[in-house]
N, C-alpha and C positions, 0 to 999 in steps of 0.2 A: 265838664268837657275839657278842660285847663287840666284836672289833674289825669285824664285819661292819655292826655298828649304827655304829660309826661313818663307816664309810666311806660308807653310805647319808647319813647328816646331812650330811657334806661333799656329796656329787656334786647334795641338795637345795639346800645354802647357794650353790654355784656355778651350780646354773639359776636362784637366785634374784637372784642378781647381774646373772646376764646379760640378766636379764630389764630389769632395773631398769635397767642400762645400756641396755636399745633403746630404755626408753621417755624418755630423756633427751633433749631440745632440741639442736640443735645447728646455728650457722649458718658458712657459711664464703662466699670470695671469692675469684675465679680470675680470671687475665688469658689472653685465644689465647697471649701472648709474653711474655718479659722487656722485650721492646726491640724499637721504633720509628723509620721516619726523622724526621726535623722534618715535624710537619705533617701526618701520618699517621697512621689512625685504628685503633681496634684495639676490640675486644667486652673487656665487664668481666660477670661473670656472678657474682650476688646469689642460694645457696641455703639455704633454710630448712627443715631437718626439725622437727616437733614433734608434740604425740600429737593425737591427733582428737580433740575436743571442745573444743579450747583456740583462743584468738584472737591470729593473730599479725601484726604490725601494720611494713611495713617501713618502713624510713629514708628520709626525705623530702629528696634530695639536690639543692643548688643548682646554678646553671651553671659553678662551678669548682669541683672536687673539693678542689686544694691547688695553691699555687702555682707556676702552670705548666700545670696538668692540667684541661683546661674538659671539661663533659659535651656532647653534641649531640644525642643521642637516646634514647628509652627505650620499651623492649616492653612489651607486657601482662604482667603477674604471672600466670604458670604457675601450676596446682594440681592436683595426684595424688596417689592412696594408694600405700604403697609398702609395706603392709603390715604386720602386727603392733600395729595400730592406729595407725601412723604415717601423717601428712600430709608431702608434701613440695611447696612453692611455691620459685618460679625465675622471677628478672625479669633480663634482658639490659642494658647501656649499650653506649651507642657512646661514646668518649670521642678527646681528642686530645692534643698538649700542641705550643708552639709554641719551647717552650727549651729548650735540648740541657743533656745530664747528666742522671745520677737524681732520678727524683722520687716519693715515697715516697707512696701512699693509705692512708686506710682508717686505722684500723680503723672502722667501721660496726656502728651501734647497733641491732638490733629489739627492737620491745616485744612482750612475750606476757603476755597474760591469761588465766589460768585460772578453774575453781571454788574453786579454795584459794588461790590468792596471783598476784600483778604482780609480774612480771620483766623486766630489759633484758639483752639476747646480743650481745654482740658477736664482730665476724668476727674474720679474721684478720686484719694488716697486709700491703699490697702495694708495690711497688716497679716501676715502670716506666724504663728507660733510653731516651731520647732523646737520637737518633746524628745528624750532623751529614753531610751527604757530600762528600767530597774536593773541594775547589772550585780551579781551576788558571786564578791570575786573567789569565792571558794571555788565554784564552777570552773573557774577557768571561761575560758572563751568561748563566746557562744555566737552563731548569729541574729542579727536583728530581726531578719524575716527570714521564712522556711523557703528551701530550694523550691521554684514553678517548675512545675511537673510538666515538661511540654508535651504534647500530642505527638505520637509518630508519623512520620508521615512514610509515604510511597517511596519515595527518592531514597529512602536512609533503609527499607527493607526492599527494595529493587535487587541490589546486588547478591543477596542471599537469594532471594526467588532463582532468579537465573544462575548463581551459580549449583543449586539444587535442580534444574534442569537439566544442566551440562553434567552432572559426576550422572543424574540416572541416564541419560540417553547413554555415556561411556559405558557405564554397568550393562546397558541391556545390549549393546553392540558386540560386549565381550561376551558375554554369555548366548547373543544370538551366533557368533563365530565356529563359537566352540561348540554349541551344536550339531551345526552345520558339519564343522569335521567331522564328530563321531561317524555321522551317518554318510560319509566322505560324500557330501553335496557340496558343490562352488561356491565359494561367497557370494558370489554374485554371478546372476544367470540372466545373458542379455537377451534379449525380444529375439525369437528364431522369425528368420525375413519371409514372408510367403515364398513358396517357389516356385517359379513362371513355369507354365507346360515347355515341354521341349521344343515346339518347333516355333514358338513365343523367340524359346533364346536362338535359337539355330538361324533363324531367318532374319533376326537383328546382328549376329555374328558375318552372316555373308554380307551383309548390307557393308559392314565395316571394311572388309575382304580387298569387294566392289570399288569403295571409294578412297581405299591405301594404294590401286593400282600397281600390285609387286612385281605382277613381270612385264608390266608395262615400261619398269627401269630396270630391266634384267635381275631381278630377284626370282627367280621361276621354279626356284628349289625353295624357298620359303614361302612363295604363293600355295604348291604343293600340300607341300607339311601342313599349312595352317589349312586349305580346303578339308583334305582329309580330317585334321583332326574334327573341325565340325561335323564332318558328317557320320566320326565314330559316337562323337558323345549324342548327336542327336539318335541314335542307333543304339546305343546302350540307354538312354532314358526313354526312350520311346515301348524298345520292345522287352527292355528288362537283361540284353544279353550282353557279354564281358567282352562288348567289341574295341576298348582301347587294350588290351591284352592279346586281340585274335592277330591273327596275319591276316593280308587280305584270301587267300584261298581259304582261309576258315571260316571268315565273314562271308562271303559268297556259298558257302558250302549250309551255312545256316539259314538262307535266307531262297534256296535252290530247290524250287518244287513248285506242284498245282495249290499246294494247303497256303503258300508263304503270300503274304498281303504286298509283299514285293514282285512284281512279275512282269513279266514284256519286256514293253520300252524302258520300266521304270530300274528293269532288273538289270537289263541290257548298258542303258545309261549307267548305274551304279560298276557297274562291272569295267566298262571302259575309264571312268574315275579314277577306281584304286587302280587297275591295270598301269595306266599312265603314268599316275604318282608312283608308282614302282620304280619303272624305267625313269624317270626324272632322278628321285634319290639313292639309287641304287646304281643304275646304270648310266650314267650323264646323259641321257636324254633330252635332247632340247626340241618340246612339240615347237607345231605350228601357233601362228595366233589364233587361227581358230578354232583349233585341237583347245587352249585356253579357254576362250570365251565358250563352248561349247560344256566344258568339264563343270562352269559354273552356272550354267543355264540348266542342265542334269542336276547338280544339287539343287535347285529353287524348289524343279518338277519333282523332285522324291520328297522333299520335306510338304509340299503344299500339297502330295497328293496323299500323303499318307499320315498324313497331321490327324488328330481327335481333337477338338471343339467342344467345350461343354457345351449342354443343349437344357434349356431352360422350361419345363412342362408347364404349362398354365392351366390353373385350375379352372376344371368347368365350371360355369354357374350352378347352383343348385334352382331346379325350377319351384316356384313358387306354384300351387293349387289350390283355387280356392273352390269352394262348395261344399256342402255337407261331407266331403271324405278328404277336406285337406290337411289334415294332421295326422292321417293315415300316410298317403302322399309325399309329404313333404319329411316322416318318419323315414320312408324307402330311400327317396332319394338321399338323405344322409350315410344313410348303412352304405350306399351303392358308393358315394363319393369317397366313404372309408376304406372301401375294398384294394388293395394293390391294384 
C-alpha cells in the first residue's frame, strides 16, 4: 500500500514537470543551409514559443547582421496558438554575405514581459559558410550565376499590341479612302433625315408665320413673301409641279379646271392669295387687316384640304375551322389573305 502511494506521488511530480516544461519560453534560429555561393541569398527564420498572456517583443536587427553578413529583407511576424496555452510567432530574413569563409550570427535577444517579471531569451548561435567558385583565369571573366530569365509580362508587350492596332486601322483607312475615290463615292455619307409629307411642313411653317405677327408691325411685304413662298413649296411637293419657278398666272393656269383637286372656294381662296401678294410686292399695295387674316385662313383651308395622310390597312383575322374540312378551310382562307 506504502509503495503504491508512492509511485502515484512520483508519476504526479513528473506530469508536473512536464507541465512546467511546456509552459517554458523558448526561442531558437535556423538557416535553409550551412553554406552559400559569394553573393547569394539564403532565408534566416526567427521562432518564438511563449505562454499566452505574456508580451514578446523581437530583436530589432540592423543592415549587417556581423561582419560580412548584411540583411535585405524581412517578413511580417507570424502568430499561432500551438497549444497548451502556448503562443508561437515566426518572422523570416533574407540575408547575404559578400566574403568568403565562415561567418558566424546570432546569438539574438527577445524580450518577454509578463504579469510577474521581464525577461531577455536569447537564440541559439548560427554559422553560415561562404564558398568562392573555381575561377580559371585564362577565361577571363565570367559570372557567378547565369542571367534569370524573367517572365514577360502584359505591360512590356502592351505598347506593341496597340501600336500594331493603330499603323493597321491607318492602313485600312487609307486604302478604305482611296477606294472610295476611284469609284468617286464620299468619304463619308451622313444618315439622309426622313422627309416630313408636305403639308406636315407647310402647316408647321404657317404656325411660325402666325406667331412672328409681320404685319402686325408693319412688315406686310415680308409677311407676303414668306405666306406665298409656303404655299409654292407646299404646291410643288404636294403635286410634283415647278411652282417656285411659275408666276402666279401660271400656277393658277395649272391648277384651272373640273379635273384639278383644287377647285371652288379652295381655288377661289388660292387665287385671291397670290393675286394680293402681287399687288403688295409689286404694286405697294397695302391690304386691309382682314384682307391679312383672311389670306392666312385660305392657306390653312388649301393645305388641310388637300393634304394625303398615309392610311394604315389592318390585316383581317384569318378565321379559324374546325371539323372534318378545317385544313381545307383554313388552306382557302390563306390563299384569299395572300391575294392583293
Amino acid at each position: 500500500m506504502l509503495r503504491l502511494k508512492y509511485i502515484l506521488l512520483f508519476l504526479v511530480s513528473l506530469t508536473s514537470l512536464n507541465f512546467v516544461h511546456a509552459q517554458q519560453p523558448k526561442v531558437s534560429a535556423s538557416l535553409e543551409r550551412d553554406s552559400i555561393w559569394l553573393g547569394d541569398q539564403i532565408k534566416m527564420i526567427l521562432v518564438a514559443e511563449y505562454p499566452a498572456g505574456s508580451r514578446l517583443t523581437f530583436p530589432v536587427l540592423k543592415d549587417s547582421l556581423s561582419n560580412g553578413v548584411e540583411l535585405i529583407s524581412k517578413s511580417k511576424i507570424d502568430s499561432s496558438k500551438i497549444g497548451d496555452g502556448m503562443m508561437q510567432m515566426r518572422q523570416s530574413y533574407m540575408i547575404t554575405a559578400f566574403d568568403s569563409g565562415p561567418h558566424p550570427i546570432g546569438p539574438f535577444v527577445f524580450a518577454m514581459h509578463s504579469a510577474i517579471a521581464k525577461d531577455s531569451l536569447r537564440t541559439n548561435s548560427l554559422k553560415i559558410f561562404v564558398k568562392v567558385p573555381n575561377v580559371d583565369l585564362k577565361k577571363g571573366f565570367t559570372d557567378i550565376k547565369k542571367p534569370y530569365g524573367a517572365p514577360i509580362t502584359f505591360k512590356e508587350i502592351a505598347p506593341w499590341i496597340l501600336g500594331i492596332i493603330l499603323i493597321s486601322t491607318i492602313i485600312f483607312l487609307i486604302l478604305y479612302a482611296i477606294n472610295r475615290k476611284r469609284k468617286n463615292i464620299p468619304l463619308f455619307v451622313m444618315p439622309v433625315k426622313p422627309k416630313l409629307p408636305p403639308h406636315v411642313v407647310a402647316l408647321s411653317e404657317l404656325d411660325k408665320l402666325k406667331e412672328e405677327q409681320l404685319w402686325q408691325h408693319d412688315k406686310v411685304k415680308d409677311y407676303y413673301t414668306r405666306l406665298t413662298d409656303i404655299i409654292r413649296v407646299y404646291l410643288e411637293e404636294r403635286y410634283e409641279v415647278p411652282a417656285m419657278e411659275q408666276t402666279t398666272h401660271e400656277i393658277l393656269a395649272e391648277f384651272k379646271g373640273d379635273s384639278s383637286q383644287i377647285k371652288g372656294k379652295l381655288f377661289t381662296g388660292l387665287q385671291k392669295t397670290l393675286d394680293t401678294s402681287d399687288l403688295v410686292k409689286f404694286a405697294k399695295y397695302t391690304p386691309l387687316a382682314d384682307e391679312n387674316h383672311f389670306v392666312l385662313v385660305q392657306a390653312y383651308n388649301l393645305v388641310e384640304e388637300t393634304k394625303i395622310e398615309p392610311v394604315e390597312v389592318a390585316k383581317k383575322p384569318i378565321p379559324k375551322v374546325t371539323g372534318p374540312e378545317a385544313e381545307k378551310e383554313n388552306a382557302s382562307a390563306n390563299e384569299t389573305e395572300k391575294q392583293p
